[in-house]
PyMOL CGO cylinders between C-alpha atoms (Angstrom):
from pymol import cmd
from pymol.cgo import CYLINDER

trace = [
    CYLINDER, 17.16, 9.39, -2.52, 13.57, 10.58, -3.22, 0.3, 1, 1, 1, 1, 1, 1,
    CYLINDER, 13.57, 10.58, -3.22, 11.40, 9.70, 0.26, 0.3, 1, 1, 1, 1, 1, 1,
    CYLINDER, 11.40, 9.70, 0.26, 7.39, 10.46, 0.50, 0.3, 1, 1, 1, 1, 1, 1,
    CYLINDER, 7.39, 10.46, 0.50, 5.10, 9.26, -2.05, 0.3, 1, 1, 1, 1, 1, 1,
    CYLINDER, 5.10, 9.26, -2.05, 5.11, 10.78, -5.54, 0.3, 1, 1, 1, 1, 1, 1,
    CYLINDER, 5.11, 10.78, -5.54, 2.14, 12.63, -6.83, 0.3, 1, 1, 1, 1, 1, 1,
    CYLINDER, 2.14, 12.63, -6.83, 3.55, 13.14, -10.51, 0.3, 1, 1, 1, 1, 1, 1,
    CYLINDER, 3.55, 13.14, -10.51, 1.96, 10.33, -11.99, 0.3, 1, 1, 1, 1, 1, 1,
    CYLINDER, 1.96, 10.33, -11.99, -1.20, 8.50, -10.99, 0.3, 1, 1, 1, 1, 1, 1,
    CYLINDER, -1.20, 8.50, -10.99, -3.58, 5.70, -12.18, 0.3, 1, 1, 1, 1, 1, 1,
    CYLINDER, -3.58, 5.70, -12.18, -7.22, 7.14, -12.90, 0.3, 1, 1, 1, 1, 1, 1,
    CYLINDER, -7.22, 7.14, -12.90, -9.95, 4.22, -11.73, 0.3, 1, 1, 1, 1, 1, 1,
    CYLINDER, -9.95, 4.22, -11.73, -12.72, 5.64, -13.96, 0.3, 1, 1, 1, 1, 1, 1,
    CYLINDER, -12.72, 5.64, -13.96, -16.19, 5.13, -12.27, 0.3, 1, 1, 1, 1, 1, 1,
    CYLINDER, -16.19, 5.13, -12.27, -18.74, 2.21, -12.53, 0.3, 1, 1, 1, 1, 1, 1,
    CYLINDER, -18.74, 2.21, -12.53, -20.35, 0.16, -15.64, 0.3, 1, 1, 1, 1, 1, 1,
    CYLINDER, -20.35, 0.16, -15.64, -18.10, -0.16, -18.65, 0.3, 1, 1, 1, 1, 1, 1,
    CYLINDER, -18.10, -0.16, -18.65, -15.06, 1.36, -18.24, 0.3, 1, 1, 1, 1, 1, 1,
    CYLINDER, -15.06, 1.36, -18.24, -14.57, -0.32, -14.26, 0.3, 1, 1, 1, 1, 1, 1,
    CYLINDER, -14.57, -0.32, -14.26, -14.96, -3.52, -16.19, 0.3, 1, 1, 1, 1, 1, 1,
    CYLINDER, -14.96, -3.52, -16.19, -12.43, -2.60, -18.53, 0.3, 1, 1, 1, 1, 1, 1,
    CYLINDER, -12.43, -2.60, -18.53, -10.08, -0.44, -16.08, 0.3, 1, 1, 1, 1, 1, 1,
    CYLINDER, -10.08, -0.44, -16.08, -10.01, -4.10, -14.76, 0.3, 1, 1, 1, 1, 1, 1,
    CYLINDER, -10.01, -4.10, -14.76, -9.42, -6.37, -17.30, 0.3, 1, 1, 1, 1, 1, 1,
    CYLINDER, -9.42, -6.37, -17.30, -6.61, -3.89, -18.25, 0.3, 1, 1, 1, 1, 1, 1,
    CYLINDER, -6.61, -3.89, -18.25, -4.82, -4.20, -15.57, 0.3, 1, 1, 1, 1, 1, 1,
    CYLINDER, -4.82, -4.20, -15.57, -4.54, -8.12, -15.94, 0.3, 1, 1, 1, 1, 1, 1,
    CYLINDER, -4.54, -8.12, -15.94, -3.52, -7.51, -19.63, 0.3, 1, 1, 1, 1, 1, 1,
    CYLINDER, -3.52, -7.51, -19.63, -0.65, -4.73, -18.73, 0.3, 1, 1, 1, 1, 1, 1,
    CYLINDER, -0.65, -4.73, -18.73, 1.13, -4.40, -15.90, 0.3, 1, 1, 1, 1, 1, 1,
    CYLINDER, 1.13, -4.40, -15.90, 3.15, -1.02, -14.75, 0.3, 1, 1, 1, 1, 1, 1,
    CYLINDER, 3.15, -1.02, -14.75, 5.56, -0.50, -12.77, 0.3, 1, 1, 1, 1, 1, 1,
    CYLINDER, 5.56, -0.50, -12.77, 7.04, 2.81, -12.14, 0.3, 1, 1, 1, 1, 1, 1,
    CYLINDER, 7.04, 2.81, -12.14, 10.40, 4.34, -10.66, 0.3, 1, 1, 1, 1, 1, 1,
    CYLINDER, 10.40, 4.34, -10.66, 12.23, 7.80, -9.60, 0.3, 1, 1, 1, 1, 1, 1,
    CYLINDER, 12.23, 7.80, -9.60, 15.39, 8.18, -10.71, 0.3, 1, 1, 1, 1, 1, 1,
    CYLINDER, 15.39, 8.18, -10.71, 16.90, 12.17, -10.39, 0.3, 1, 1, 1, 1, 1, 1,
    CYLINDER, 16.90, 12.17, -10.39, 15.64, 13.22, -13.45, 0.3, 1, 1, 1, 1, 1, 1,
    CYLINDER, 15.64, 13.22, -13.45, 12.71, 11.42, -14.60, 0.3, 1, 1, 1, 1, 1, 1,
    CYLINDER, 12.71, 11.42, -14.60, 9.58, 8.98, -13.61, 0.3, 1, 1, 1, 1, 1, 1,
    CYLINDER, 9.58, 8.98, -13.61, 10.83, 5.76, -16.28, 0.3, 1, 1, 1, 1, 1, 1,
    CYLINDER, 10.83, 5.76, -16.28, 7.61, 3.56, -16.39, 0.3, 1, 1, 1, 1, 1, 1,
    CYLINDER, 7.61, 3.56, -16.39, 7.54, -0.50, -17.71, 0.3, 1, 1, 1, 1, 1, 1,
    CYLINDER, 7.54, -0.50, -17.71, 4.65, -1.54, -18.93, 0.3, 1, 1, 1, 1, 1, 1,
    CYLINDER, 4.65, -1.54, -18.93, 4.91, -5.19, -19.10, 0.3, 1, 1, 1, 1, 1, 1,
    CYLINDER, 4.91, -5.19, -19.10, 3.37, -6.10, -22.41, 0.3, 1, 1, 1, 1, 1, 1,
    CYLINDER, 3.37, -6.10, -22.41, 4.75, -9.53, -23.47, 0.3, 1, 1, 1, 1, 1, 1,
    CYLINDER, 4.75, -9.53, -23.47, 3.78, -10.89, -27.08, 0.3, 1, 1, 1, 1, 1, 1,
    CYLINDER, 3.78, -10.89, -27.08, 2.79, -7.18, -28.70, 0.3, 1, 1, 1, 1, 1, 1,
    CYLINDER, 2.79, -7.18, -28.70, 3.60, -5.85, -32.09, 0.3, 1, 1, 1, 1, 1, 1,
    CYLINDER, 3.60, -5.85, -32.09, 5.18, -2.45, -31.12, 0.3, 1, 1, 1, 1, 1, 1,
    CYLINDER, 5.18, -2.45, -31.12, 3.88, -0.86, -34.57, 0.3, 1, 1, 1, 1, 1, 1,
    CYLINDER, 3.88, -0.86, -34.57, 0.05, -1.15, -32.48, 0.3, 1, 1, 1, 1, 1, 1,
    CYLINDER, 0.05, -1.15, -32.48, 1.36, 0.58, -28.95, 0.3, 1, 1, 1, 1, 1, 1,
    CYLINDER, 1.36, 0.58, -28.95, -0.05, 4.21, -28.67, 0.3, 1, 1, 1, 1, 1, 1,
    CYLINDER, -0.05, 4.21, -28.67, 0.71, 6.46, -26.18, 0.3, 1, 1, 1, 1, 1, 1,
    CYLINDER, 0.71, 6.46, -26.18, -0.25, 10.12, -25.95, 0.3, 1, 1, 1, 1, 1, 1,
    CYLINDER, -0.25, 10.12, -25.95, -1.58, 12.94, -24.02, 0.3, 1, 1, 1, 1, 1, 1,
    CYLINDER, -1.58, 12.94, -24.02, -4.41, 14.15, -23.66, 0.3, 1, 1, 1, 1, 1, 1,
    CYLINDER, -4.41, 14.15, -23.66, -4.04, 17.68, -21.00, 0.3, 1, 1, 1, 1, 1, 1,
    CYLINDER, -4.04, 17.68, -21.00, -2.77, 16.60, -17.92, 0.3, 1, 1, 1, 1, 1, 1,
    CYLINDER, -2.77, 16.60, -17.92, -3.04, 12.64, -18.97, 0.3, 1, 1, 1, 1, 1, 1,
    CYLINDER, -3.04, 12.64, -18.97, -0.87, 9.67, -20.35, 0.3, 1, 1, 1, 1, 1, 1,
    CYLINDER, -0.87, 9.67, -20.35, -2.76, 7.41, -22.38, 0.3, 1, 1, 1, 1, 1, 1,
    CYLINDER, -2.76, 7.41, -22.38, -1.25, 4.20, -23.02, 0.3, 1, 1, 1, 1, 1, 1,
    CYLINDER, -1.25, 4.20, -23.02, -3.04, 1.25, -25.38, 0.3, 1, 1, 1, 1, 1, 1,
    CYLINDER, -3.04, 1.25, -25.38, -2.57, -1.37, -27.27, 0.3, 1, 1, 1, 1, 1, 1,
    CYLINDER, -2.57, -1.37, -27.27, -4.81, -2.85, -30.20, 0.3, 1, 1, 1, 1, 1, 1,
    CYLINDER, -4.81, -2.85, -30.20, -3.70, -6.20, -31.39, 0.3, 1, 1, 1, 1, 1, 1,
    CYLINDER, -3.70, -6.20, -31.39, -4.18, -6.38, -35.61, 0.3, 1, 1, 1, 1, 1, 1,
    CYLINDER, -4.18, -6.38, -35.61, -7.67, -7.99, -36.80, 0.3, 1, 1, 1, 1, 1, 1,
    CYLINDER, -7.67, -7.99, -36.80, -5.34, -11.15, -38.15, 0.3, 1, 1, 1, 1, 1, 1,
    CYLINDER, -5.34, -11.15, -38.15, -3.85, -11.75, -34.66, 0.3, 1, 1, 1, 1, 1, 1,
    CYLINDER, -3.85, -11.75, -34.66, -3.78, -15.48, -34.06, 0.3, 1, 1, 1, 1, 1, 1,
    CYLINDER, -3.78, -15.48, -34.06, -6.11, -16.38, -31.41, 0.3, 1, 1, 1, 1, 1, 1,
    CYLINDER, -6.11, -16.38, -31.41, -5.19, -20.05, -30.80, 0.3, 1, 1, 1, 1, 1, 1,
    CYLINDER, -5.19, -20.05, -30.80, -7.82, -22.66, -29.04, 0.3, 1, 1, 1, 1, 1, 1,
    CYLINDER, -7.82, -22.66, -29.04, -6.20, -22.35, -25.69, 0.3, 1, 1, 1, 1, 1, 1,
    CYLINDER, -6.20, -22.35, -25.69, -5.77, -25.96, -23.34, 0.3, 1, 1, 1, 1, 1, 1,
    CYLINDER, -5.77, -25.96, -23.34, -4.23, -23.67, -20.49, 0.3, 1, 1, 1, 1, 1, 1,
    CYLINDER, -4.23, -23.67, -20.49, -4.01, -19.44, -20.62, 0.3, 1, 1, 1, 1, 1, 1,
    CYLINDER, -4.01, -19.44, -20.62, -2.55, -17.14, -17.62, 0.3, 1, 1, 1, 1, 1, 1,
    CYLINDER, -2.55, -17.14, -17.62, -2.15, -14.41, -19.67, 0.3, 1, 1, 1, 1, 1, 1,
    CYLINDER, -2.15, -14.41, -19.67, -3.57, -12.42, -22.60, 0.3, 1, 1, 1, 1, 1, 1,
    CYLINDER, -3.57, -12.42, -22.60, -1.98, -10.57, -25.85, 0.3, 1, 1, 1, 1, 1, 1,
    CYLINDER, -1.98, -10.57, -25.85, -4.71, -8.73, -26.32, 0.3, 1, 1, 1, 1, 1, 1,
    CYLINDER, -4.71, -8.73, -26.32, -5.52, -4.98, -26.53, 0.3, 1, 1, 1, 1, 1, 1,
    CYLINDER, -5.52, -4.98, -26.53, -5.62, -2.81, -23.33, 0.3, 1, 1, 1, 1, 1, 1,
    CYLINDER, -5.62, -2.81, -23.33, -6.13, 0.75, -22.21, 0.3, 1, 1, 1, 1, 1, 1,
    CYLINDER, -6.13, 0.75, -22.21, -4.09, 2.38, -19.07, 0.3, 1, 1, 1, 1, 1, 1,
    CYLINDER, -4.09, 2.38, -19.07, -4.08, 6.40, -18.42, 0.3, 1, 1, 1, 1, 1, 1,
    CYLINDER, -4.08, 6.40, -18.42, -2.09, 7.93, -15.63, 0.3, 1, 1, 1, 1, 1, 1,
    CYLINDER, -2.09, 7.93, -15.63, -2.63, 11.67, -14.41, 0.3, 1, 1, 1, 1, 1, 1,
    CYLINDER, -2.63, 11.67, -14.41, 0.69, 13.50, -14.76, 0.3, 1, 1, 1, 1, 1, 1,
    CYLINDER, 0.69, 13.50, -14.76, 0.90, 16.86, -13.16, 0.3, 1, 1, 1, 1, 1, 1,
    CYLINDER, 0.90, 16.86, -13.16, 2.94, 20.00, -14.15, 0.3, 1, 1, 1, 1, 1, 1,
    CYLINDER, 2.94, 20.00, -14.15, 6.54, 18.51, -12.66, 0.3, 1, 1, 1, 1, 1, 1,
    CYLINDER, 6.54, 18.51, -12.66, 6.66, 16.29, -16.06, 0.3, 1, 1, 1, 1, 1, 1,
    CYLINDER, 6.66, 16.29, -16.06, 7.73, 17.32, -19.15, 0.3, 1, 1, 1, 1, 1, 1,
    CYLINDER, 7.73, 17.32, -19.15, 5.47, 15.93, -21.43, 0.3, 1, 1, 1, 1, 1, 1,
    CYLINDER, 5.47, 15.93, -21.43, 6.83, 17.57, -24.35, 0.3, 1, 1, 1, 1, 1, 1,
    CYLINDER, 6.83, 17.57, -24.35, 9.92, 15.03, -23.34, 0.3, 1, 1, 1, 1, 1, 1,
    CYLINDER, 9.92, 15.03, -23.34, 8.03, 11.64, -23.65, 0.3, 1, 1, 1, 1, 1, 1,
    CYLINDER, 8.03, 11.64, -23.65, 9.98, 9.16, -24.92, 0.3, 1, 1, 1, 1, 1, 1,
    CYLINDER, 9.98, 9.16, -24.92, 9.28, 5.06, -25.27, 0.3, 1, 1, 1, 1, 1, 1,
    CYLINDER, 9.28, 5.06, -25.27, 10.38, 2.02, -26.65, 0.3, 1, 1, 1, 1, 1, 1,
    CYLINDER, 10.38, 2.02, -26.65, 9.39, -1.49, -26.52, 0.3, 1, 1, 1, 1, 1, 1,
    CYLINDER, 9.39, -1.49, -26.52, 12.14, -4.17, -25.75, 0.3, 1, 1, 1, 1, 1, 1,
    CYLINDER, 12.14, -4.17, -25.75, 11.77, -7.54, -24.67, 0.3, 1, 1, 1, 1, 1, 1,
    CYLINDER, 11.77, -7.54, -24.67, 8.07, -7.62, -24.29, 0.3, 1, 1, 1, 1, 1, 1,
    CYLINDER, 8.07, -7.62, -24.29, 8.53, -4.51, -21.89, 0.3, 1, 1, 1, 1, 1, 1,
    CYLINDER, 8.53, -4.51, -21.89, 7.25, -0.83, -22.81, 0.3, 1, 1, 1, 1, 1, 1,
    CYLINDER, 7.25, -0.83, -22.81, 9.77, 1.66, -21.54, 0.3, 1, 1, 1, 1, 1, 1,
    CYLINDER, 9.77, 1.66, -21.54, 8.44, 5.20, -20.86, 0.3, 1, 1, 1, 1, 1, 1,
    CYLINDER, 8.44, 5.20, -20.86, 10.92, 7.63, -19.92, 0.3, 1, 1, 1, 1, 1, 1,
    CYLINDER, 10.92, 7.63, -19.92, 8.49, 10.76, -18.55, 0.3, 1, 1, 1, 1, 1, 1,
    CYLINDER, 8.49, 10.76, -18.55, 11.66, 13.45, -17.53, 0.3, 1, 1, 1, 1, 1, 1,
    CYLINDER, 11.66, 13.45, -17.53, 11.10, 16.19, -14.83, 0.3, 1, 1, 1, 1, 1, 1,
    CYLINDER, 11.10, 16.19, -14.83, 11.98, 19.62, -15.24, 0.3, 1, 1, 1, 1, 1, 1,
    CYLINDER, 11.98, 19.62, -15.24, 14.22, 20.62, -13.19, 0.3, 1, 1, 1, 1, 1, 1,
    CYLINDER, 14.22, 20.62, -13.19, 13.06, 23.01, -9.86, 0.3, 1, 1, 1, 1, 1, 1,
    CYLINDER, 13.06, 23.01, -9.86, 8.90, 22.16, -10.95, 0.3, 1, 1, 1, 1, 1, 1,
    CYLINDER, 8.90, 22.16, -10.95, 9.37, 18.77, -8.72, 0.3, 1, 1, 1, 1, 1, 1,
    CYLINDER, 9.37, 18.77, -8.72, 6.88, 17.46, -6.68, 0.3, 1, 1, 1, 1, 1, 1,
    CYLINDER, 6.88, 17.46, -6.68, 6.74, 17.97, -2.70, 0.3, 1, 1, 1, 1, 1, 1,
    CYLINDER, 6.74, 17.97, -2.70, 5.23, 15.87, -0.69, 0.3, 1, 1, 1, 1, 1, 1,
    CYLINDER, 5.23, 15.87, -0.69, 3.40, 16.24, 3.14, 0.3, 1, 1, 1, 1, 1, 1,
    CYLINDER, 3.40, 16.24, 3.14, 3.08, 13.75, 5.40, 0.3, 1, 1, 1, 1, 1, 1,
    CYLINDER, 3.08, 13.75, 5.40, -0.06, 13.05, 7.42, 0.3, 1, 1, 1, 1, 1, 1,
    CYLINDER, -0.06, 13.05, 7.42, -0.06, 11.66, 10.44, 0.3, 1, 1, 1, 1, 1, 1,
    CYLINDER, -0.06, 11.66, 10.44, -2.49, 8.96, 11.32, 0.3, 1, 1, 1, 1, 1, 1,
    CYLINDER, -2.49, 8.96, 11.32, -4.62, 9.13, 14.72, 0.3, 1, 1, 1, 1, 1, 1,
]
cmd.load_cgo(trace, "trace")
């Protein structure tokens, strides 16, 4: 049981103009949800509708970069009713020293990304509490 709030991994809201406006639209395109299990942080990106072949994830110093860029033939049909889009997105997450990014591993299944980020073992985490007055 893992209690507290884990610092590993993090979204980064970049500042104003541009990239707020697509930080934003991002997050309506992709999804993430993220878990502890004992030995790693295992991250879904839900990304129904994708051609895996276009997913691309790296790092970039202390960062996970996750996008997506749909191919210039995508078929964009004329829409009568649209709650979600299959279009290309951009998510980055801060990871700090606890995961082994050398470790990375993902696969796409069932219109989910699955990102296995592992730990290494005794570099985990703690965690204070602060209490509220």
């Amino acid at each position: 049981m893992h209690n507290g709030p884990q610092k590993a991994i993090s979204t980064i809201i970049r500042g104003g103009g541009r990239e707020r406006h697509l930080y934003a639209r991002s997050m309506e395109r992709a999804a993430v949800n993220i878990h502890r299990t004992d030995s790693s942080y295992e991250m879904l990106v839900f990304a129904p509708g994708r051609i895996r072949e276009h997913f691309k994830l790296e790092v970039r110093g202390g960062e996970l970069l996750i996008s997506y860029v749909p191919p210039e033939d995508f078929p964009r049909p004329d829409w009568v009713h649209r709650e979600y889009s299959r279009g290309g997105f951009v998510r980055s997450f801060t990871l700090d020293e606890s995961v082994d990014t050398g470790q990375i591993q993902a696969k796409y299944v069932d219109g989910v990304l699955q990102v296995s980020l592992p730990v290494i073992a005794g570099k985990e985490t703690t965690s204070q509490a602060i209490p509220v007055s």
